[in-house]
C-alpha positions as CSV (number, residue, x, y, z in Angstrom):
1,X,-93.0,230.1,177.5
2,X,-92.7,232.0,180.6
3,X,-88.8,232.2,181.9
4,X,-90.5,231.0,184.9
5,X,-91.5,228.1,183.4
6,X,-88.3,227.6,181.2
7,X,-86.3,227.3,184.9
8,X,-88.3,225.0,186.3
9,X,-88.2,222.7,183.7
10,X,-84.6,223.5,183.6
11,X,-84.2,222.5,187.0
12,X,-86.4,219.7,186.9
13,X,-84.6,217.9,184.1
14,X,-81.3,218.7,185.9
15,X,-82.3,216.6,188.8
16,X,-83.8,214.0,186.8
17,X,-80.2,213.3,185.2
18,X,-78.7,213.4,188.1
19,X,-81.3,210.8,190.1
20,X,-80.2,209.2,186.5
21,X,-76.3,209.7,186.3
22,X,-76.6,208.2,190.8
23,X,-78.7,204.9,189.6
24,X,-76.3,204.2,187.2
25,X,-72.8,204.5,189.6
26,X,-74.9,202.7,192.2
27,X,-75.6,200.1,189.5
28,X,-72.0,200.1,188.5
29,X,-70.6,199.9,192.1
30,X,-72.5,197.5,192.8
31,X,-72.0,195.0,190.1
32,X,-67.7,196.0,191.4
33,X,-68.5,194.9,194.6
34,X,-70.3,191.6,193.1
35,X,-66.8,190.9,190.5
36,X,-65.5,191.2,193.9
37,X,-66.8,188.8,196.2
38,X,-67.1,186.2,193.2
39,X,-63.1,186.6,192.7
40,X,-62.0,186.2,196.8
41,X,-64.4,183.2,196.2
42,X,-62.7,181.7,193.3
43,X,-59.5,183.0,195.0
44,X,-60.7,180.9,198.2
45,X,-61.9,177.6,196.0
46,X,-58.8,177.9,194.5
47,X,-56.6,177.9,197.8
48,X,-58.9,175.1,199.1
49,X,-58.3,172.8,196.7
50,X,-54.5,173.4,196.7
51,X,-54.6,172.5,200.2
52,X,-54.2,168.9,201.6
53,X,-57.0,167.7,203.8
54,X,-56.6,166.4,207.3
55,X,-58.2,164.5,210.1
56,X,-56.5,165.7,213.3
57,X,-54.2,162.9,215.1
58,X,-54.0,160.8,211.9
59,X,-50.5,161.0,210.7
60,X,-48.1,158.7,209.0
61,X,-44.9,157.2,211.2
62,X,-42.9,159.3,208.8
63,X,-44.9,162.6,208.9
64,X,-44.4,162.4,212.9
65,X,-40.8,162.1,212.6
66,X,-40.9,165.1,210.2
67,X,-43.7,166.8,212.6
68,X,-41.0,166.6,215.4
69,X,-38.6,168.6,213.3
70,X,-40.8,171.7,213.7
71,X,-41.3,171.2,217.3
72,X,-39.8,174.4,218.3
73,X,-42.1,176.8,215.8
74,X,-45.5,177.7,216.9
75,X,-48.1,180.1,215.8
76,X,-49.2,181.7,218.8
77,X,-50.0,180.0,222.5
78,X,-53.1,178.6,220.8
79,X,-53.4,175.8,218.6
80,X,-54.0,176.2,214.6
81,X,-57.0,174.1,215.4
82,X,-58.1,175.8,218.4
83,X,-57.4,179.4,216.6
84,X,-60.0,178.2,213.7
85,X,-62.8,177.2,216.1
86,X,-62.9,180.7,217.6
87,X,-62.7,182.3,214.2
88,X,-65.8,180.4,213.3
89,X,-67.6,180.8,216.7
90,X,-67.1,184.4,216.3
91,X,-68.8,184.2,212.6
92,X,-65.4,184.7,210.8
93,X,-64.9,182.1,208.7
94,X,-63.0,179.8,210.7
95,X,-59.5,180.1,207.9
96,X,-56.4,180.5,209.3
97,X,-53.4,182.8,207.7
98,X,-50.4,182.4,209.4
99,X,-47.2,184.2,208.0
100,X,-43.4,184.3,209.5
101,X,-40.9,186.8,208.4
102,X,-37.2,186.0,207.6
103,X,-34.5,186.6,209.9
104,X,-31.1,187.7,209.1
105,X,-30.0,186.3,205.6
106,X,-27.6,183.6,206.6
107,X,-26.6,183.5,203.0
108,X,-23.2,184.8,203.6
109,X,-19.4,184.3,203.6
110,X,-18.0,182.1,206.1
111,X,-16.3,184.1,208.8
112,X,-12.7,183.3,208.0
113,X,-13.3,184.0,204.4
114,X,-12.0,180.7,203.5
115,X,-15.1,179.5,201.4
116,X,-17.2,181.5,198.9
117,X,-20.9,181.5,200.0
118,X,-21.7,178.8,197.3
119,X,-19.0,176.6,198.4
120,X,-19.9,177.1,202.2
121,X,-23.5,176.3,201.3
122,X,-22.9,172.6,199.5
123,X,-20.2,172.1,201.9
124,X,-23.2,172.6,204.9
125,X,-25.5,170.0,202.8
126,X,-25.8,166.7,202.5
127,X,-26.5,166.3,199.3
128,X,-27.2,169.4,196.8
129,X,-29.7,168.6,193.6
130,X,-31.3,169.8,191.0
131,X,-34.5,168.4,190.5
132,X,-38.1,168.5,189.9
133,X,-41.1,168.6,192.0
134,X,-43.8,166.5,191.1
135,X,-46.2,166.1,194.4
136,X,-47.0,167.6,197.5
137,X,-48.6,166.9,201.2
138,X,-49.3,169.5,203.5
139,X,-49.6,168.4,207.7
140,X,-50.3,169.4,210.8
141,X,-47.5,169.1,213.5
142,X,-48.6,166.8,216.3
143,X,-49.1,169.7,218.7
144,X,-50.8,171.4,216.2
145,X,-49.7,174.4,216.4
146,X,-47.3,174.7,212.8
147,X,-47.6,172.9,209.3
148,X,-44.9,171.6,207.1
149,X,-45.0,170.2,203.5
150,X,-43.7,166.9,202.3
151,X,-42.6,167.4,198.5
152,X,-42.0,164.3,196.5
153,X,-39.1,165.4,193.7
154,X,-37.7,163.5,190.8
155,X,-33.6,164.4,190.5
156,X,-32.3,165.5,187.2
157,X,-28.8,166.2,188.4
158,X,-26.6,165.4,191.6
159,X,-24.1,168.1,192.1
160,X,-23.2,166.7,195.6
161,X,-24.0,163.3,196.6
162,X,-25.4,161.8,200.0
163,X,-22.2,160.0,201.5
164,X,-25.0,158.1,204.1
165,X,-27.1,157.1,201.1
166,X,-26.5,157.3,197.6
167,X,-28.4,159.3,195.2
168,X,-28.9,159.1,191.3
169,X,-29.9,161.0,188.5
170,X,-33.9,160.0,188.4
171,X,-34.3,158.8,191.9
172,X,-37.6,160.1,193.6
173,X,-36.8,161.4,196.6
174,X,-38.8,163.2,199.7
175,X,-38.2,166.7,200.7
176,X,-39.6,168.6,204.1
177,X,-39.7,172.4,204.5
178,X,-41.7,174.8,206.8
179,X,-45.0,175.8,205.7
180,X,-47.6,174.8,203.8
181,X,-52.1,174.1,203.6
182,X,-53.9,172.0,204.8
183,X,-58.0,171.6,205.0
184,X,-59.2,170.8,208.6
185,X,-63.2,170.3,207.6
186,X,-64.1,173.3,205.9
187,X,-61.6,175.8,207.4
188,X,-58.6,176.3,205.4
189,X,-55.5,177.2,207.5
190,X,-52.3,178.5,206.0
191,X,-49.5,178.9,207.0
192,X,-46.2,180.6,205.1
193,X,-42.8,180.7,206.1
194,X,-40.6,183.6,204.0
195,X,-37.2,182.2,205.3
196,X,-38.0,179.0,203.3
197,X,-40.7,180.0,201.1
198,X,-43.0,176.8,199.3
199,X,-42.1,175.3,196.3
200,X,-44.4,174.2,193.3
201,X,-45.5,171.3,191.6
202,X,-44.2,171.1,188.1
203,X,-40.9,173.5,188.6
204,X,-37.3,172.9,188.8
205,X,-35.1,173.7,191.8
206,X,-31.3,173.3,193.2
207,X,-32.2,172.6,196.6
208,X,-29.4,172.3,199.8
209,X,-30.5,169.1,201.7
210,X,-30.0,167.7,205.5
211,X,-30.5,163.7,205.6
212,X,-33.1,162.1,207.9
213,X,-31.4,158.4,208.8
214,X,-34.7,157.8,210.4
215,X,-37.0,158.1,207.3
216,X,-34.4,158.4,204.5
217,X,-36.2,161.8,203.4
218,X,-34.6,165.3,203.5
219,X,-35.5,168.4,205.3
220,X,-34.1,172.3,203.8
221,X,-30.5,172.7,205.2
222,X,-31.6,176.2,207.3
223,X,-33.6,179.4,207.3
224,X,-32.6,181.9,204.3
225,X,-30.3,178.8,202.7
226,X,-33.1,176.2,201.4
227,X,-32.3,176.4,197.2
228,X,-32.8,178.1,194.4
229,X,-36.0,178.1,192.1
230,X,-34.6,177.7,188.4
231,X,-37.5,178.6,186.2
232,X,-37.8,180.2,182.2
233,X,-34.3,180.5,182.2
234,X,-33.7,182.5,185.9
235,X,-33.0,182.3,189.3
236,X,-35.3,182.9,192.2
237,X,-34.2,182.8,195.8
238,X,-36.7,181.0,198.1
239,X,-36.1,183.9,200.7
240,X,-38.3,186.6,201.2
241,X,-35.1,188.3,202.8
242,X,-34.4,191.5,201.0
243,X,-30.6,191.2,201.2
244,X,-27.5,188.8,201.2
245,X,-26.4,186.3,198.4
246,X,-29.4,184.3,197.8
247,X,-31.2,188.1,196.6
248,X,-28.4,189.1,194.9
249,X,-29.0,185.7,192.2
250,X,-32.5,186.9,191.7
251,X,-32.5,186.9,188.3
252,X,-29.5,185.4,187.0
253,X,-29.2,183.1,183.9
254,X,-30.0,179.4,185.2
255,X,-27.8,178.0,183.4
256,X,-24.9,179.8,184.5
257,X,-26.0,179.3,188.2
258,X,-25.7,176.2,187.8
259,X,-22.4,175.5,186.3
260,X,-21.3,177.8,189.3
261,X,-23.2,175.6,191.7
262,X,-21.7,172.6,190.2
263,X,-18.3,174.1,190.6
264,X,-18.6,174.9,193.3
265,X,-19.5,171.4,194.4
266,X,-16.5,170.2,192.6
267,X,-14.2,172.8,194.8
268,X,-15.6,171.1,198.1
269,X,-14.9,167.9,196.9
270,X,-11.2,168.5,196.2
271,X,-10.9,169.7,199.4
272,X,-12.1,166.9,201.0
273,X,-10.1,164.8,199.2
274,X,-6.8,167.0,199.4
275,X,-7.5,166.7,203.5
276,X,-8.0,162.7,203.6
277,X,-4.7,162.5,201.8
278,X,-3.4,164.0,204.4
């Protein structure tokens, strides 16, 4: 064989690898982009069906007392509603993702030093439990413009109880907080609050309650100061905030938290009583 020859059919099997070695990445990427799109669509399913559907306008009496608590926070000038129809008119979906930062950690010492953020915290509560969630219901607000989560939890402990009305180891009670999903038609809209971040089905809190006389329900006492998530033995803060005393628990012994949680419960307590002795 010529060394003519020999180069061409050196180059010619060169290129056929090559045209080879491309179909095969292109096959490759392509079946990427396919693992892809099928996870954001299980990742989508999955959202849906943790979300609560919802017919504007048809609300419980108790979800528009709750509704009115959240009044004051809106999304933008437009509706959630109205900012879904013009995502969908303009061929993008029509799902709404809505996410608030946290403010300043409110988490802190009282100003005159006299109380120890824990103490200051179950003395700004209601009531302050540890307990269970076991449902959950995601609304609109009646303007809607926000959405806010109605958790149904089952109480394991009472560290301090609710002077207006009395709580017990294994009562169900109802809990409100910011945030939440809901399923308007086929458009999912979310919306997530990192002050007061959601809490899950099936885990264990010590939450900081405000009473609602009108429905007998409770709301999250403030921003940055809702409770604690108390799960596989730690502590989590419910505040995205990246300083102050709630992130300095993250990752405590439980346990522990507790006992210092119930203390301090006990500490606010004596107080009281020391004052109306008086």
């Amino acid at each position: 064989m010529s060394r003519q020859k020999f180069l061409a059919l050196l180059a010619l099997s060169l290129a056929v690898m090559a045209l080879a070695g491309l179909a095969t990445a292109q096959v490759l990427n392509s079946r990427k982009v396919e693992k892809r799109a099928v996870s954001q669509a299980e990742l989508r399913r999955q959202q849906a069906e943790d979300a609560t559907p919802v017919q504007p306008g048809v609300t419980t009496e108790r979800q528009r007392v709750h509704s009115r608590l959240y009044s004051g926070r809106q999304t933008t000038g437009k509706s959630l509603r109205e900012q879904s129809d013009e995502l969908a008119r303009d061929g993008q979906g029509g799902d709404v993702n809505v996410i608030t930062s946290p403010g300043t950690p409110v988490f802190s010492p009282a100003p005159d030093g006299k109380a120890a953020p824990l103490e200051a915290a179950v003395e700004g509560s209601d009531a302050v439990i540890v307990a269970t969630v076991t449902a959950k219901q995601s609304q609109l607000t009646e303007d809607e413009r926000y959405v806010f989560t109605d958790y149904e939890v089952a109480v394991k402990e009472v560290l301090k109880d609710n002077a207006a009305s009395h709580i017990s180891a294994s009562d169900a009670l109802t809990v409100t907080r910011p945030g939440g999903k809901v399923l308007l038609g086929d458009h999912l809209i979310t919306v997530v609050d990192e002050a007061v971040k959601p809490l899950q089905v099936g885990d264990e809190y010590l939450l900081f309650l405000k009473f609602i006389p009108e429905t007998g329900t409770y709301a999250a006492v403030s921003e940055n100061r809702s409770g604690f998530r108390l799960s596989h033995g730690r502590v989590t803060a419910l505040t995205a905030a990246t300083a102050g005393y709630a992130k300095r628990q993250e990752g405590r012994d439980s346990n522990s938290f507790v006992a210092e949680a119930r203390a301090a419960a006990a500490a606010v307590a004596s107080r009281k009583g020391a004052r109306a002795n008086e």
